[in-house]
N, C-alpha and C positions, 0 to 999 in steps of 0.2 A: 522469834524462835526461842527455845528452851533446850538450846545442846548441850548446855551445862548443867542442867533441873538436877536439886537433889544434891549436889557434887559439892565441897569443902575442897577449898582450891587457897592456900598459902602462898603467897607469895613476897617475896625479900625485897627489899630498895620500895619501897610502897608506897614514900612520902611525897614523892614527886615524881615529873618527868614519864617513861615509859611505863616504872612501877604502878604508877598512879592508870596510866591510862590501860594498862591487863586487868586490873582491878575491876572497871567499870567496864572495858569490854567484857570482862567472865560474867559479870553481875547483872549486865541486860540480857544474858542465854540463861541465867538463873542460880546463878553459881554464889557459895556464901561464901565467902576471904575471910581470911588471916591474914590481915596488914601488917610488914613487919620492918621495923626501921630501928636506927638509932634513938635512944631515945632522947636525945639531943634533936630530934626529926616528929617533934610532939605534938607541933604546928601543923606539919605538911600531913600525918597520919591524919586528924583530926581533919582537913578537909578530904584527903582523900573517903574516910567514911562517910562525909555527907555528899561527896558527888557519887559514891555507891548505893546511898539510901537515896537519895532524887532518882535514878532508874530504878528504882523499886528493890535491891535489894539490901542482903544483911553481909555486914563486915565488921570483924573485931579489930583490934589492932596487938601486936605485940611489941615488945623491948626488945633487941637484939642486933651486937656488931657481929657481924656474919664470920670474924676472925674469932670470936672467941666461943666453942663448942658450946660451953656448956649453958651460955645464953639463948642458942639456936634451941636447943636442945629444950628447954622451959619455953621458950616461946611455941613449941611443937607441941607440947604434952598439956600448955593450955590453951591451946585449940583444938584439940582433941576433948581435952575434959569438957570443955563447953560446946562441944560438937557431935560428942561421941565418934566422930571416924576424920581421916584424912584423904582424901581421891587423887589431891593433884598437886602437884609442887611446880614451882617456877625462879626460879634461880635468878634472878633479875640483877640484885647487888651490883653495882661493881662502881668503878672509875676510871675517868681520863685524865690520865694526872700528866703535867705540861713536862718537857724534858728537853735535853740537848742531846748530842751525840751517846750511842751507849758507854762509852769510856770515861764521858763527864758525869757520870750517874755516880750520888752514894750511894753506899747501902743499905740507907733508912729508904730511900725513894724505891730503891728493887726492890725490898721487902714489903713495902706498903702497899706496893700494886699487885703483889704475887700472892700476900695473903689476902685481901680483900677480892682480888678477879680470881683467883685460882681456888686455893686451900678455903677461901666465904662459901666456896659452889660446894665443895666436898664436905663442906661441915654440915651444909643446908641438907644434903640427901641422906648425909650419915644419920643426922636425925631425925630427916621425915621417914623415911623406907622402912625402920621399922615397926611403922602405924600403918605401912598400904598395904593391901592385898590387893589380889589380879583385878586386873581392868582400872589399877593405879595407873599414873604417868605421868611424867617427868621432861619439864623443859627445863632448858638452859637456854638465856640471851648471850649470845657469843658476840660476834663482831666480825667486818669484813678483815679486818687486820687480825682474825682468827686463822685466815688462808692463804693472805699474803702480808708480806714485813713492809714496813713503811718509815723512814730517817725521821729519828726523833723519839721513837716510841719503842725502843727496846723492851722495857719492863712490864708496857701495856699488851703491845702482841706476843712475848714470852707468854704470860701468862696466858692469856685468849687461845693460843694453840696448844699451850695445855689444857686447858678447857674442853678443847675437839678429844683430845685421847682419852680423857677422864671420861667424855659423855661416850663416845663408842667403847668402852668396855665396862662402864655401867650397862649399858643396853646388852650386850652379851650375858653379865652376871645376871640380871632382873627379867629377863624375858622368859628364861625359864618358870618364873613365877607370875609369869602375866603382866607383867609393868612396862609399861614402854617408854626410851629415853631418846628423845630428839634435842637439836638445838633450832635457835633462830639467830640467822646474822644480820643485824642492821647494817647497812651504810651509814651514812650521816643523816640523823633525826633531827627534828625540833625541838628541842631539849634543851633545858642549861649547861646540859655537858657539854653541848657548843655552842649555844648560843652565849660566848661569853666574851669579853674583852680578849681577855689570854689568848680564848683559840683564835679570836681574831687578828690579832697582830704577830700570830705564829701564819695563818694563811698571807696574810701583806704586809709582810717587814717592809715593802717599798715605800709603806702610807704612815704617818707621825700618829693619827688617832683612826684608826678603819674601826668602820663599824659592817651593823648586820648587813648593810647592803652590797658593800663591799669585799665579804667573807664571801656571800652568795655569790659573785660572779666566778672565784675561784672554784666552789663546790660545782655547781651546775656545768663549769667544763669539763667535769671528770665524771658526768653521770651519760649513759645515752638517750633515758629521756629529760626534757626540759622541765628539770625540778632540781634546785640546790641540796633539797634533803626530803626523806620521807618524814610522814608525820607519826607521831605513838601510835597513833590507832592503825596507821597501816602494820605496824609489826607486832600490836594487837591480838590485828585479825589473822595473822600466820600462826600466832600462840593459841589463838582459841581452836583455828582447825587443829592443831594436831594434839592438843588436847581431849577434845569431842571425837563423839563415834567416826566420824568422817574421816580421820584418820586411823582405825583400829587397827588395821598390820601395817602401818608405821611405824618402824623404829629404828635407831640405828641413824639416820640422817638426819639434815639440815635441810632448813628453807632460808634463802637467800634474800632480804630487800634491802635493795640497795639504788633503785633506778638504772641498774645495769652498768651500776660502777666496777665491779671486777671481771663484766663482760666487756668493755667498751678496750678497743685496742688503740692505743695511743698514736 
């Protein structure tokens, strides 16, 4: 299918993990990217454009910490210049960064999560929006911990439900202009964001070394269906519909994957 044909589609966090996999998902419906990472993330851009060039399509990459404007900002203006237009943005950036209680938190750790999940999304839009016109649109990857709080992760779902207010009144400011702004919230992915040690021994402090197998039996009790976690390409393919005509009076909302983690009643 070709739902994205034609379309320049930027996206943030692009070196790995979910970033990677919008990338390739936009780029088999026809869509050219703007990969955009740290550039400490020189490696991970660099395969991510050749698993966008094996489906057939075209990806640039750029340089850019999503905290600092006016990096976003240059990374926006050359893709445009080598693009001539902007169609879609995807706000992907962010972190899950490990914690303790909210009161055990510095304030290098609240800051670091707030400006990279929160003020990273605001700087992404500030400087894509004004390269899009109507029939522009605008994701944000949120998080189930965008809708409910979770012990341990103050700075992470702080931010993340900042994220929900920031994208519903983007979506009021830009519809007037034809741009539509939705989010996506994953549950737990396949990703290195947790696929890691850390999150593992934060799921089973009972165990001296827990690994992935062992993460998994905690994840998978808290989903309703029998899956520990979704894969990128399922949350993906929620970014590409409400990107595509298939969503076009879409805005304003979220799509949920999660295996029916914030559905399932304890």
């Amino acid at each position: 299918m070709n739902r994205m044909l034609d379309r320049v589609v930027l996206v943030t966090g692009a070196a790995q993990g979910m970033g990677r996999s919008h990338c390739v998902r936009l780029a088999e419906e026809g869509a050219t990217i703007v990969a955009v990472d740290l550039e400490s993330a020189a490696e991970g851009l660099a395969r991510t454009v050749e698993e966008v060039e094996w489906v057939g399509g075209t990806c640039v990459t750029g340089s850019a910490d999503v905290r600092d404007f006016d990096q976003m900002s240059a990374a926006v203006a050359d893709g445009v210049t080598r693009f001539g237009r902007l169609d879609a943005v995807v706000a992907n950036a962010g972190i899950y960064p490990a914690a303790g209680n909210s009161w055990e938190l510095d304030d290098s750790e609240w800051h670091r999560a707030l400006d990279i999940n929160l003020t990273g999304v605001w700087h992404t839009v500030k400087a894509a929006v004004p390269e899009m016109t109507a029939g522009g649109t605008v994701v944000i990857v949120g998080s189930t911990n965008a809708v409910k709080g979770s012990a341990g992760t103050a700075h992470y779902c702080a931010g993340k439900h900042g994220v929900v207010g920031l994208a519903q009144t983007l979506a009021n400011e830009l519809g007037p202009q034809g741009i539509r702004v939705n989010m996506v919230h994953p549950g737990s992915v396949g990703t290195p964001m947790i696929l890691n040690d850390s999150v593992y021994a934060k799921l089973r402090p009972d165990l001296d070394s827990p690994d992935e197998d062992d993460a998994a039996e905690v994840l998978a009790s808290r989903t309703l269906l029998d899956v520990a976690w979704v894969g990128p390409r399922d949350v993906s393919n929620a970014v590409l519909f409400l990107l595509s005509d298939d969503a076009r009076y879409v805005t304003g909302t979220s799509i949920v994957v999660d295996a029916g983690l914030l559905a399932k009643v304890a």
